[in-house]
KEGULUM-67872 format. One record per residue (C-alpha): residue in one letter; chain; x, y, z. Coordinates in Angstrom, 3 decimals. Example, Ala and Ser with C-alpha at 12.3 -4.5 7.8 and 13.67 -1.06 7.14 Angstrom:
<sites>
res;chain;x;y;z
A;A;12.300;-4.500;7.800 $
S;A;13.670;-1.060;7.140 $
</sites>
This chain:
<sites>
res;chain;x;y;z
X;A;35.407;-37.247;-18.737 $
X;A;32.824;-38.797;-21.012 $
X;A;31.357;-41.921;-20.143 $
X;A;31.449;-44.060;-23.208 $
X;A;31.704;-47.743;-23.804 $
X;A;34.773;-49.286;-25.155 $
X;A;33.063;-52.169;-26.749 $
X;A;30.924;-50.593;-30.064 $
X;A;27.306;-51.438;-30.558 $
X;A;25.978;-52.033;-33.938 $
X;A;22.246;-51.381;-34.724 $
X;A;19.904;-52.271;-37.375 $
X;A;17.808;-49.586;-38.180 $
X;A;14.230;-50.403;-39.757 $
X;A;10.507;-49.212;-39.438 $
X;A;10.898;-48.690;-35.236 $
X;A;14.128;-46.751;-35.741 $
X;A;13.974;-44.953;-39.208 $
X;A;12.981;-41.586;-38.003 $
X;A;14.705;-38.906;-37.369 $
X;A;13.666;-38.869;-33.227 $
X;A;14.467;-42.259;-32.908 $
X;A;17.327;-42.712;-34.223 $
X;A;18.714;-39.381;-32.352 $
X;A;18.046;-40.687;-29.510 $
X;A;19.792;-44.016;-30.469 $
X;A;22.935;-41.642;-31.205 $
X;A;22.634;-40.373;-27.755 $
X;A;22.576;-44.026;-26.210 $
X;A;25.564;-45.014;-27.399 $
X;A;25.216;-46.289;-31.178 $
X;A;28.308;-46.597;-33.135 $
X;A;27.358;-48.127;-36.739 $
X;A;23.818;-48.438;-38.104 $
X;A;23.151;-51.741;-40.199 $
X;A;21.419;-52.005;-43.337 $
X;A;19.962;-55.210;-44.048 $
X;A;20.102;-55.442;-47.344 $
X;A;17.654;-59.056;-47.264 $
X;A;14.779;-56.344;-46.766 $
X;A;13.447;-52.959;-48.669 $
X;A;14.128;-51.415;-51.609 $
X;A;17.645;-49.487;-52.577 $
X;A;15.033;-46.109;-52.535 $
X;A;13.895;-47.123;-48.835 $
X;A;17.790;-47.803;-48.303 $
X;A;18.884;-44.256;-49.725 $
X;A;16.703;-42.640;-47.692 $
X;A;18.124;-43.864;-44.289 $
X;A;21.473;-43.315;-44.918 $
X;A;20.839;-39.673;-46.109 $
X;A;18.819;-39.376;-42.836 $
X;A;22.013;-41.072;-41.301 $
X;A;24.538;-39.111;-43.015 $
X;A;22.623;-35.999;-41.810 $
X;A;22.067;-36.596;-38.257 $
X;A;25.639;-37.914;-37.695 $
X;A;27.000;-34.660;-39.313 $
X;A;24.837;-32.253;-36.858 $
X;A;25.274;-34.326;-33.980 $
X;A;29.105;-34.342;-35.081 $
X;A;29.450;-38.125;-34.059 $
X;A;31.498;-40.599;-36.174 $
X;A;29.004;-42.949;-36.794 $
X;A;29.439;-45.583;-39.327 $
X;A;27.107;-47.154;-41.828 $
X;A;27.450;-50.759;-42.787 $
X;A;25.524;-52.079;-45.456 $
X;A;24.592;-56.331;-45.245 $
X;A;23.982;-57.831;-48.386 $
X;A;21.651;-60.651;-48.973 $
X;A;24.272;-63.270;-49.806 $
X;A;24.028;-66.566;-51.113 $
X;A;21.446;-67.611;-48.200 $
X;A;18.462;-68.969;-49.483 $
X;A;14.883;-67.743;-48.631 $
X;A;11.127;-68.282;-49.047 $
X;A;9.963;-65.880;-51.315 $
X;A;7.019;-63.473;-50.872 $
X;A;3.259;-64.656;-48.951 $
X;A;-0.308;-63.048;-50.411 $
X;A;-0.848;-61.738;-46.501 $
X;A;2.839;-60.928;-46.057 $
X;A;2.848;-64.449;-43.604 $
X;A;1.414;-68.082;-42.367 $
X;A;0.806;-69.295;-39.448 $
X;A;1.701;-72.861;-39.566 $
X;A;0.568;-76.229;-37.632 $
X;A;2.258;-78.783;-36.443 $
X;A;2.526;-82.011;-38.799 $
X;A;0.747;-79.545;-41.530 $
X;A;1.445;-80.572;-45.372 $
X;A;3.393;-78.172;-46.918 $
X;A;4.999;-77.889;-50.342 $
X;A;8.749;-75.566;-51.135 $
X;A;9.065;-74.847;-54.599 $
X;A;11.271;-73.014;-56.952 $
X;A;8.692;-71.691;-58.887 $
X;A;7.828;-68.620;-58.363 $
X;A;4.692;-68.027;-56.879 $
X;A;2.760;-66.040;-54.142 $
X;A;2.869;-67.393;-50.754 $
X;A;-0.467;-69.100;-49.259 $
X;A;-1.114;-71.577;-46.446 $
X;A;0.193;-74.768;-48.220 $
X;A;2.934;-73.501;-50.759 $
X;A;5.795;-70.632;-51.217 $
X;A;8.325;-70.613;-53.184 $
X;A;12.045;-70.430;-52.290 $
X;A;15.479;-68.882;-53.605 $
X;A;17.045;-72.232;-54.022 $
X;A;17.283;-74.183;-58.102 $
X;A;18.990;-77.171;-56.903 $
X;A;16.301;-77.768;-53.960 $
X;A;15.109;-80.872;-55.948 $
X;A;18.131;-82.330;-56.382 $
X;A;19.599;-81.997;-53.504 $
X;A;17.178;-82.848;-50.723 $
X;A;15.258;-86.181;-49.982 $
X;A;13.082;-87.517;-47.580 $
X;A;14.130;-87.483;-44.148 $
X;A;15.781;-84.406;-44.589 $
X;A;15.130;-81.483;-42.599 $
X;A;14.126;-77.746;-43.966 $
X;A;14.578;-74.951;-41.208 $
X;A;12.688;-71.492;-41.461 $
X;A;13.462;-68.533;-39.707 $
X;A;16.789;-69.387;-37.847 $
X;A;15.379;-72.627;-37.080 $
X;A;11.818;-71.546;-35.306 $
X;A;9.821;-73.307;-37.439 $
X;A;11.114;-77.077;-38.769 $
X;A;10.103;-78.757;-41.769 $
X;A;10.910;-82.576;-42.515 $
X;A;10.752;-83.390;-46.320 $
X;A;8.145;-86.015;-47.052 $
X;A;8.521;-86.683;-50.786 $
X;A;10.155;-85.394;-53.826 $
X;A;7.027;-84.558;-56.075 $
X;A;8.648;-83.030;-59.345 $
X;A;11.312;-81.359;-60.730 $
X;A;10.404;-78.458;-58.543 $
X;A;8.325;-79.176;-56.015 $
X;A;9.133;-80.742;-52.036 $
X;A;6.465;-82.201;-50.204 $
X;A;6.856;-81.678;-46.360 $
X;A;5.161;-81.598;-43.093 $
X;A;6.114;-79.217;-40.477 $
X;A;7.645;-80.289;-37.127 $
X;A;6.246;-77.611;-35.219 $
X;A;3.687;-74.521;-34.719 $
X;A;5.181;-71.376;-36.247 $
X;A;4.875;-68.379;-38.489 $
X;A;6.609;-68.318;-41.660 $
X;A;6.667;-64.745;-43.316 $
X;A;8.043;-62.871;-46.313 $
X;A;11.869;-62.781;-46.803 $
X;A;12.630;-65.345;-44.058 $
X;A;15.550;-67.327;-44.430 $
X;A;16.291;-71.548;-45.197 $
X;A;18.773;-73.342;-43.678 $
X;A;19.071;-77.486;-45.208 $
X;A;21.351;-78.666;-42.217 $
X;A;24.289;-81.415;-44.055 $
X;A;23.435;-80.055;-47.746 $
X;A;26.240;-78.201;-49.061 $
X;A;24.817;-75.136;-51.592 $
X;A;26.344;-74.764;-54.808 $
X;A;25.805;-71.449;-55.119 $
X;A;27.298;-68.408;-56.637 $
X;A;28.964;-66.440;-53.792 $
X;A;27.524;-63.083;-55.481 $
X;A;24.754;-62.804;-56.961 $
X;A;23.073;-60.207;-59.640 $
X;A;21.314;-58.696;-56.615 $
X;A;24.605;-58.609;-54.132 $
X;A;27.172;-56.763;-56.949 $
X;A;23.791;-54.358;-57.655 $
X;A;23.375;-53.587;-53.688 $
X;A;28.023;-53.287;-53.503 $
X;A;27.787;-50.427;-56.489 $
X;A;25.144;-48.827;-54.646 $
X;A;26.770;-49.112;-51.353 $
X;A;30.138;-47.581;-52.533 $
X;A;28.147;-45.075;-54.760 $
X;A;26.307;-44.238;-51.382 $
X;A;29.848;-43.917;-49.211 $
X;A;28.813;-46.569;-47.031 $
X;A;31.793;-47.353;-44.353 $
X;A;31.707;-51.226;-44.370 $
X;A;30.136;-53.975;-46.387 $
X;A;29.148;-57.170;-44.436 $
X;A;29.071;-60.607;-46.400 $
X;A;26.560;-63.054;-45.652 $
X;A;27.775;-66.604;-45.550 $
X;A;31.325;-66.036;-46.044 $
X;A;32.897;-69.735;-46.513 $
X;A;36.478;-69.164;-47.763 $
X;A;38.862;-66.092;-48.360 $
X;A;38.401;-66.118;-51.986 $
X;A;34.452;-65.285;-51.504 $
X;A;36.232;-61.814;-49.891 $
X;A;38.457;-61.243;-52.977 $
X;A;35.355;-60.841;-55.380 $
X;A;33.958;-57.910;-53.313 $
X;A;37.400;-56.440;-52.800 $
X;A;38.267;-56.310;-56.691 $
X;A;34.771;-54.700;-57.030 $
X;A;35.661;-52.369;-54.381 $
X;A;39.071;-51.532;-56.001 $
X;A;37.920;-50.589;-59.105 $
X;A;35.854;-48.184;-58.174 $
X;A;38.954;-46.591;-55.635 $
X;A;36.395;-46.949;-52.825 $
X;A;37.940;-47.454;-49.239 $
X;A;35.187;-49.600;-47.875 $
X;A;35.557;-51.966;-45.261 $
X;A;34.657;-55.422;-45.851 $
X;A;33.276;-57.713;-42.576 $
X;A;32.773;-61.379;-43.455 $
X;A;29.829;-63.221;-42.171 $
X;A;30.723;-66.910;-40.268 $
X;A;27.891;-69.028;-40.112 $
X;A;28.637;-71.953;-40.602 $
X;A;30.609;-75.069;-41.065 $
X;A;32.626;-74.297;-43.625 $
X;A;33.540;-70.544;-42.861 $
X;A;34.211;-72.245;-39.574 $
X;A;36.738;-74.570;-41.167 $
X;A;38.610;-71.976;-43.291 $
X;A;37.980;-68.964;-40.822 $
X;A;41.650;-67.751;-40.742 $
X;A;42.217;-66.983;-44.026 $
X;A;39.244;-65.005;-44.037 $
X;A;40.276;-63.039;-41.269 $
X;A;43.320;-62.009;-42.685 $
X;A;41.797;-61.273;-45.915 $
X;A;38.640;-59.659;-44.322 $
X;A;38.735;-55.594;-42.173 $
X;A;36.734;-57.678;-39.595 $
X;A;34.205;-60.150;-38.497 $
X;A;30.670;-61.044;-37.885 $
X;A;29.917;-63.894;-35.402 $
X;A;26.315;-64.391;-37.146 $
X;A;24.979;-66.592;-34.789 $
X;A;21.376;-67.377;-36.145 $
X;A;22.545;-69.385;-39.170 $
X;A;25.554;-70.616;-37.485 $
X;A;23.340;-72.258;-34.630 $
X;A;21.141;-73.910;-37.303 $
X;A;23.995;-75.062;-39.760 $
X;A;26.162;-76.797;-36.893 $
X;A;25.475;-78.111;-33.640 $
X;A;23.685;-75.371;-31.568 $
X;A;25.865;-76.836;-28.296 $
X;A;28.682;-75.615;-30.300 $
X;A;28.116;-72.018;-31.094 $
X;A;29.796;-70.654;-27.712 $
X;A;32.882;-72.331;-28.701 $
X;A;32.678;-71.509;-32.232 $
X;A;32.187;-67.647;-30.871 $
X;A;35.135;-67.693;-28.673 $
X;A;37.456;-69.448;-31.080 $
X;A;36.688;-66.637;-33.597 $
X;A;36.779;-63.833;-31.235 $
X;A;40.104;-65.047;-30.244 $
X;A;41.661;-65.980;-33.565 $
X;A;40.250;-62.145;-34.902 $
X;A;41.872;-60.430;-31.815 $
X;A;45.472;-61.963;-32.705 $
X;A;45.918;-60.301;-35.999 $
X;A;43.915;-56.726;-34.118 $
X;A;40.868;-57.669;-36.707 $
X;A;37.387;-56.385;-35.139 $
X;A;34.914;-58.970;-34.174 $
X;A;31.280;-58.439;-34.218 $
X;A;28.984;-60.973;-31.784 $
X;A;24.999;-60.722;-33.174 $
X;A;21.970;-62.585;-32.715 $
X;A;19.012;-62.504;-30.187 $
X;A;21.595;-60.604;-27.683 $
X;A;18.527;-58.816;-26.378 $
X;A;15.962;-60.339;-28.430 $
X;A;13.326;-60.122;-25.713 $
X;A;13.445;-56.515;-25.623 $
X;A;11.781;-56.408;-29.196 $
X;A;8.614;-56.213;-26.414 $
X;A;10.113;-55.728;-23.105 $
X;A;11.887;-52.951;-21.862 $
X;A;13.825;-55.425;-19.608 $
X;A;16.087;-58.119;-21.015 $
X;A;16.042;-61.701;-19.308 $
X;A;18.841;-62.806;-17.199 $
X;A;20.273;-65.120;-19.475 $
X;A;20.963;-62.374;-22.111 $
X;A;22.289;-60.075;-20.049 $
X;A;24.735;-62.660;-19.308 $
X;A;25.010;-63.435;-22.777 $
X;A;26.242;-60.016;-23.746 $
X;A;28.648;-59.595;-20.993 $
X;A;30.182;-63.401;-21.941 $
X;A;30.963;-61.888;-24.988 $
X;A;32.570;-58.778;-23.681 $
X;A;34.602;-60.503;-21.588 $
X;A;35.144;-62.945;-24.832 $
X;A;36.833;-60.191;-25.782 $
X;A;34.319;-58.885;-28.600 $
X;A;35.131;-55.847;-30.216 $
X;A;31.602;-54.740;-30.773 $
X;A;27.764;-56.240;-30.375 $
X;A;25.044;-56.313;-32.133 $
X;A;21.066;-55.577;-31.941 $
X;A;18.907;-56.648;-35.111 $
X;A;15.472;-57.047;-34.392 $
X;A;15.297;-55.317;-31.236 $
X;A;15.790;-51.963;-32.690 $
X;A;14.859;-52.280;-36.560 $
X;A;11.265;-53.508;-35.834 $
X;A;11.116;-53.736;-31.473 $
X;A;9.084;-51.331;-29.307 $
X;A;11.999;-50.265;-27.552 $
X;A;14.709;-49.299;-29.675 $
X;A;16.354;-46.730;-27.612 $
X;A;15.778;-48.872;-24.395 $
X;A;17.554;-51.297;-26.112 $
X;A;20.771;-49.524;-27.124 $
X;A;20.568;-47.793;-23.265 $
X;A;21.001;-51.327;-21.762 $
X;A;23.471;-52.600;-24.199 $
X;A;25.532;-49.686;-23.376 $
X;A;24.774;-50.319;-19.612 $
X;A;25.817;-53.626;-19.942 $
X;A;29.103;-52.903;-21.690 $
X;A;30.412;-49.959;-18.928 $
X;A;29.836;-52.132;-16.470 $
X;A;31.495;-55.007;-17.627 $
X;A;33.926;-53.199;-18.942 $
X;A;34.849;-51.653;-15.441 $
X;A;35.122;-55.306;-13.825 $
X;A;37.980;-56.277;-16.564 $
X;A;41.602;-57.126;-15.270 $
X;A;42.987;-54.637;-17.755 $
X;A;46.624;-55.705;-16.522 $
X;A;46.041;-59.610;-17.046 $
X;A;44.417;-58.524;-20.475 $
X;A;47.524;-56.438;-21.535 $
X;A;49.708;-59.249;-20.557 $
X;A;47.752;-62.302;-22.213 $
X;A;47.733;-60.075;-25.663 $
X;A;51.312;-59.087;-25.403 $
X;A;52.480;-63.209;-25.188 $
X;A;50.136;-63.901;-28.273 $
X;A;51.153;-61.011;-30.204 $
X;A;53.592;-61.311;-33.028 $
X;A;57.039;-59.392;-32.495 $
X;A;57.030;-55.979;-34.702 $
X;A;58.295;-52.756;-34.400 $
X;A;54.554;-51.005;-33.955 $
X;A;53.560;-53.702;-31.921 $
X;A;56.562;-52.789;-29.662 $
X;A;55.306;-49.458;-29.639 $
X;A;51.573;-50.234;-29.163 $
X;A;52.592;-52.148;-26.253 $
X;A;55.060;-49.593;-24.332 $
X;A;52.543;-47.059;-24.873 $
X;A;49.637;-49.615;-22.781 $
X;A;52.116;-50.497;-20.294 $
X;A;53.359;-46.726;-19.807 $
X;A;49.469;-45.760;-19.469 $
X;A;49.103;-48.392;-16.634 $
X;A;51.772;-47.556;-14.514 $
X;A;50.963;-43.842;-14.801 $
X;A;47.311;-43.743;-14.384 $
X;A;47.129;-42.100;-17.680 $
X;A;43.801;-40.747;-18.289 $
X;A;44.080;-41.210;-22.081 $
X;A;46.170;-42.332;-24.595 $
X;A;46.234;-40.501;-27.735 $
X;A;46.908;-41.500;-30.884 $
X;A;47.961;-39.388;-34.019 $
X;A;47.204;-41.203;-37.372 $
X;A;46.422;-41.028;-40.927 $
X;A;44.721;-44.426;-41.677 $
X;A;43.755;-45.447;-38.274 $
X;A;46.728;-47.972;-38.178 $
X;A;48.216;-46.402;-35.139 $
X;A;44.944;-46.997;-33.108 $
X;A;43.867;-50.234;-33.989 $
X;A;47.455;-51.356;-33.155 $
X;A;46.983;-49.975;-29.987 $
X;A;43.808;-51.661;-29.389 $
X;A;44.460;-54.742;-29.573 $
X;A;46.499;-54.707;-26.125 $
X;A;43.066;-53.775;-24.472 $
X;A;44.353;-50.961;-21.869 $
X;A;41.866;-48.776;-19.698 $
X;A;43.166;-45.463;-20.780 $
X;A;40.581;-44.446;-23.424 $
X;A;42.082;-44.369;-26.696 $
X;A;41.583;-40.765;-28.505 $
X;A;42.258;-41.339;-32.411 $
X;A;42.980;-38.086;-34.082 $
X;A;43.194;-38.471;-37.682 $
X;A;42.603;-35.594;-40.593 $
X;A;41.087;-38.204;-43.018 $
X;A;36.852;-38.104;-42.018 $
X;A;36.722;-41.664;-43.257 $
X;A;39.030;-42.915;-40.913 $
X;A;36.705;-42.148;-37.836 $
X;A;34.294;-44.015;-39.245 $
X;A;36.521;-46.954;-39.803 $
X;A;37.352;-46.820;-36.382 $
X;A;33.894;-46.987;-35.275 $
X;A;34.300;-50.889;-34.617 $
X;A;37.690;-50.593;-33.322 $
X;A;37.392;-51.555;-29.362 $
X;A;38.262;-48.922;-26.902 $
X;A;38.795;-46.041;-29.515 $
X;A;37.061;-43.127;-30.105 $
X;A;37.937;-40.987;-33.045 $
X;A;38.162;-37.562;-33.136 $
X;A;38.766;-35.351;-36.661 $
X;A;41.505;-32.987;-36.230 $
X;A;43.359;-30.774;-38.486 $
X;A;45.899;-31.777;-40.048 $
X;A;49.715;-32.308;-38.422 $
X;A;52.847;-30.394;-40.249 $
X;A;55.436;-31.301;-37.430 $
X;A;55.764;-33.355;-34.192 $
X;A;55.832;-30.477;-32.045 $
X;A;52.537;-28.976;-33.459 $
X;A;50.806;-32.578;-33.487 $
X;A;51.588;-32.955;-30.074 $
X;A;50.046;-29.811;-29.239 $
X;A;46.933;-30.046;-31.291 $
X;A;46.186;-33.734;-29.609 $
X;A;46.351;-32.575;-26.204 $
X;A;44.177;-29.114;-26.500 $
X;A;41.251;-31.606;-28.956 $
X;A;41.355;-34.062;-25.932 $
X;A;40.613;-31.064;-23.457 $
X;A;38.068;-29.846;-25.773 $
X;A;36.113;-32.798;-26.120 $
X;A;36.632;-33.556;-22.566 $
X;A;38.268;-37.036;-22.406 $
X;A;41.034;-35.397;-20.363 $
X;A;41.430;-32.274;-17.883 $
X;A;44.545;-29.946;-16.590 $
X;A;47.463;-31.999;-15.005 $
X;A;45.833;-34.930;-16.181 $
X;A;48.638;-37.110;-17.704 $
X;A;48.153;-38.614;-21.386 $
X;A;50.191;-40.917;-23.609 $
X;A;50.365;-40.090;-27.151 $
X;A;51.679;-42.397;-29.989 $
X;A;52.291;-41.793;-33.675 $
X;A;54.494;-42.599;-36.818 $
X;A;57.249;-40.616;-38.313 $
X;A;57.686;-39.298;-40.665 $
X;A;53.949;-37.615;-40.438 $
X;A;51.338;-39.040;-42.742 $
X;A;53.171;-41.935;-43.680 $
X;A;50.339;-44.944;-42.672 $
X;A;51.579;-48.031;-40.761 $
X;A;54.875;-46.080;-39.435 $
X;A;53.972;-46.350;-35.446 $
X;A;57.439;-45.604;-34.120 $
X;A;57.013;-42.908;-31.362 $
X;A;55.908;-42.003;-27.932 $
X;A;55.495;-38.916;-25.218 $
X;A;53.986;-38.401;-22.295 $
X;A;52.421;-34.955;-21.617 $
X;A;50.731;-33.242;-18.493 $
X;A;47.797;-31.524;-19.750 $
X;A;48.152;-27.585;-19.501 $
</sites>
C-alpha cells in the first residue's frame, strides 16, 4: 500500500520551484496544491506556471490542485529603486501615498486614507511585523513621518499592518476581480481571499464565479480581528479556510494566535469545511535543510489540531531547499498521523456532529472500518460530497474517492485523509462496486482478501445522496 499522508500540503511555487525538475520532484514528495501568490509577478509569469503545472500533473497522473491567492485589500509598500532597504534602528523614515520609487528614506504605500487615519504614537508594521515603524508626525496630506523601531530590510511588495486602525477599504479591488477572471479563465481549482472579514466579502467572489458557470473553490483568508469575530459565517459561506497566521499575529495579540488557530480549526471541522494552517511552519528551511525543534512541533500541533492541510510559502517559492522541505513536511505528517487515537477521534466528531442521514452513513461506514481492520474505505461520488462527509469522522482506513468528474479530484485535494482517484463512470450498483474495488487494486491502496468499505448515494449520480454501504473482500 502507498504511503501517503492524510493531512495535504500546500506549496507556493516561485523562482526556487518554477521549473519543471523542481517541481517534479515536489510532486514526488508529497505536494497536493501549488499556490499562486497573486501579491507577486505578472498574470504572463502566472500563466506560465500553471501550464507547467497543468502539464506535469497530467503526465505524472496526480490530482494536484492549483489555488490562486489574490492580493486582497492588504496594504503594501510599493516598489524600491534597488528592489529593497536595509533599515536602522531609530532611522527617519517617511510612508506616502504618492507614488514614487522606493529609496532609503521614503516609499510609497497602497493605503489613501493613511493620513487620516494614523497619528503619532501609532505603530506601522512591515513585513509581518519584522521591521516596526512608530509614526512621528503627520507632515501633509500624504506624507507620515516615522522612525523605525528596529534594524530590518524592507523590500518590494511587502506588506503593512496599522495594529487598532480599522481599513476602509474596498474588499475587491480592480486588480483582485482582474486576477478572479483570469483565474477561472485559467481553470484554477480554488481561489484564496486575503483578509476575509465577514461572509458577505465571500459573496462578491462567488457571484463573479457564478456568472461565469465556473466551479471554483473559494478559501477565505482569517487574519485578523474582525474575520476572527465573524468567522462562522464565513465558514459556512466559504469551501474552506486559511489560518493566515503572519497578519493574524500582527493584527491581534501574537499570545493569541494558537488559540485563534485551534478555535478555527475546530469550528471548520464541525460543518467538514477544510482548514489550511500557514506561516513560517518551516521557515528556517528557506536555508537549512533541517527545521528547528520548535517548528517541527509546530506542524505536528497543528495536525493533531486537527488541520486538514499545511502550508509552506517561502520555504519552497524562494528557499534553497524546496523539495527538502515538502520531504519533511510529509515526514512530519505520517508520523504524526500514525500516533493519532483514531478511535477517540471518531468518537469526539461523532458527539459534535449534527444528526443527518449521510452523516449516519459517513459514520457507520468509519466505525465498520475500525472494527474490521479495513484497509480502505472507498467512496463512489459525483461531487466529492460522499468523501468529504466521510472525512470529517477522521478514520485510519485511507479514504479512496472515485469520482468520473476530473474536477472533483482536484477539489478533494484539501480534503483530509482522501485521495482521489478518476474512474469511469458508474451505470449500476453492482458495476460501481466492481469498478471501485479492481481501481483500488490497481493503484495499490488495497491487495487480495484485503477487506474494504465502500459508501455511495443512490440513485447514481445524484450529488449529496450518501445512503449506502458494503463491505467487500478484495478478489
Amino acid at each position: 500500500m502507498k504511503i501517503l499522508q492524510k493531512t495535504k500540503i500546500v506549496c507556493t511555487i516561485g523562482p526556487a520551484s518554477d521549473n519543471e525538475e523542481v517541481l517534479r520532484r515536489m510532486f514526488k514528495a508529497g505536494l497536493n496544491v501549488c499556490r499562486l501568490n497573486f501579491s507577486h509577478g505578472s498574470l504572463e509569469d502566472h500563466a506560465k506556471k500553471i501550464a507547467l503545472i497543468k502539464r506535469l500533473r497530467k503526465e505524472m497522473e496526480l490530482p494536484i490542485a492549483i489555488m490562486t491567492d489574490l492580493q486582497g485589500p492588504k496594504i503594501r509598500v510599493g516598489k524600491f529603486k534597488n528592489g529593497f532597504e536595509h533599515i536602522q534602528q531609530k532611522q527617519e523614515f517617511i510612508f506616502t501615498t504618492r507614488d514614487v520609487e522606493g529609496t532609503s528614506d521614503i516609499c510609497s504605500v497602497s493605503y489613501a486614507n493613511l493620513v487620516k487615519d494614523v497619528s503619532p504614537g501609532k505603530r506601522i508594521l512591515v513585513n509581518d511585523g519584522l521591521l516596526e515603524f512608530t509614526v512621528v508626525d503627520v507632515l501633509n496630506d500624504t506624507d507620515v513621518k516615522c522612525v523605525a523601531v528596529n534594524d530590518g530590510v524592507i523590500s518590494n511588495n511587502k506588506g503593512v499592518n496599522i495594529p487598532g486602525v480599522y481599513m476602509n477599504v474596498p474588499f475587491l479591488s480592480e486588480k483582485d476581480i482582474r486576477d478572479i477572471d483570469f483565474a477561472i479563465e485559467m481553470g484554477v481549482d480554488f481561489i484564496a481571499a486575503s483578509f476575509t472579514q465577514r461572509a458577505e466579502d465571500l459573496l462578491q467572489i462567488k457571484e463573479i464565479i457564478k456568472s461565469k458557470n465556473a466551479m471554483t473553490g473559494i478559501i477565505a483568508k482569517i487574519e485578523n480581528q474582525e474575520g476572527l469575530n465573524n468567522s462562522s459565517d464565513i465558514i459556512k459561506v466559504s469551501d474552506g479556510i486559511m489560518v493566515a497566521r503572519g497578519d493574524m499575529g500582527v493584527e491581534i495579540e501574537p499570545a493569541l494566535v494558537a488559540f485563534a488557530q485551534k478555535e478555527l480549526i475546530r469550528n471548520a471541522g464541525l460543518v467538514g469545511k477544510p482548514v489550511i494552517t500557514a506561516t513560517q511552519m518551516l521557515e528556517s528551511m528557506t536555508h537549512s535543510r533541517r527545521p528547528t525543534r520548535a517548528e517541527v512541533t509546530d506542524v505536528t500541533n497543528a495536525i493533531l489540531d486537527g488541520t486538514s492541510a499545511v502550508m509552506l510559502s517561502g520555504e519552497t517559492a524562494a528557499g534553497e531547499f524546496p523539495v527538502e522541505a515538502v520531504q519533511m513536511m510529509h515526514r512530519i505528517a505520517v508520523t504524526t498521523e500514525n500516533t493519532l487515537d483514531y478511535e477517540k477521534l471518531a468518537k469526539h466528531s461523532s458527539e459534535s456532529q449534527e444528526l443527518t442521514i449521510t452523516n449516519a452513513i459517513a459514520r457507520a461506514t468509519c466505525s465498520i472500518a475500525t472494527e474490521l481492520k479495513a484497509s480502505a474505505i472507498i467512496t463512489a461520488s459525483t461531487s466529492g460530497f460522499t468523501s468529504r462527509s466521510v472525512s470529517k469522522f477522521k478514520p485510519k482506513a485511507s479514504i479512496l474517492a472515485l469520482t468520473d468528474q476530473e474536477w472533483v479530484t482536484r477539489r478533494l485535494a484539501l480534503a483530509w485523509g482522501v485521495y482521489p482517484i478518476l474512474s469511469p463512470t458508474f451505470k449500476t450498483t453492482d458495476s460501481m462496486f466492481e469498478i471501485c474495488t479492481k481501481v483500488a487494486k490497481e493503484h495499490r491502496f488495497v491487495k487480495e482478501g484485503e477487506t474494504v468499505v465502500l459508501t455511495a448515494g443512490v440513485p447514481i449520480g445524484k450529488a449529496g445522496s450518501t445512503n449506502l454501504i458494503k463491505v467487500k473482500v478484495v478478489q
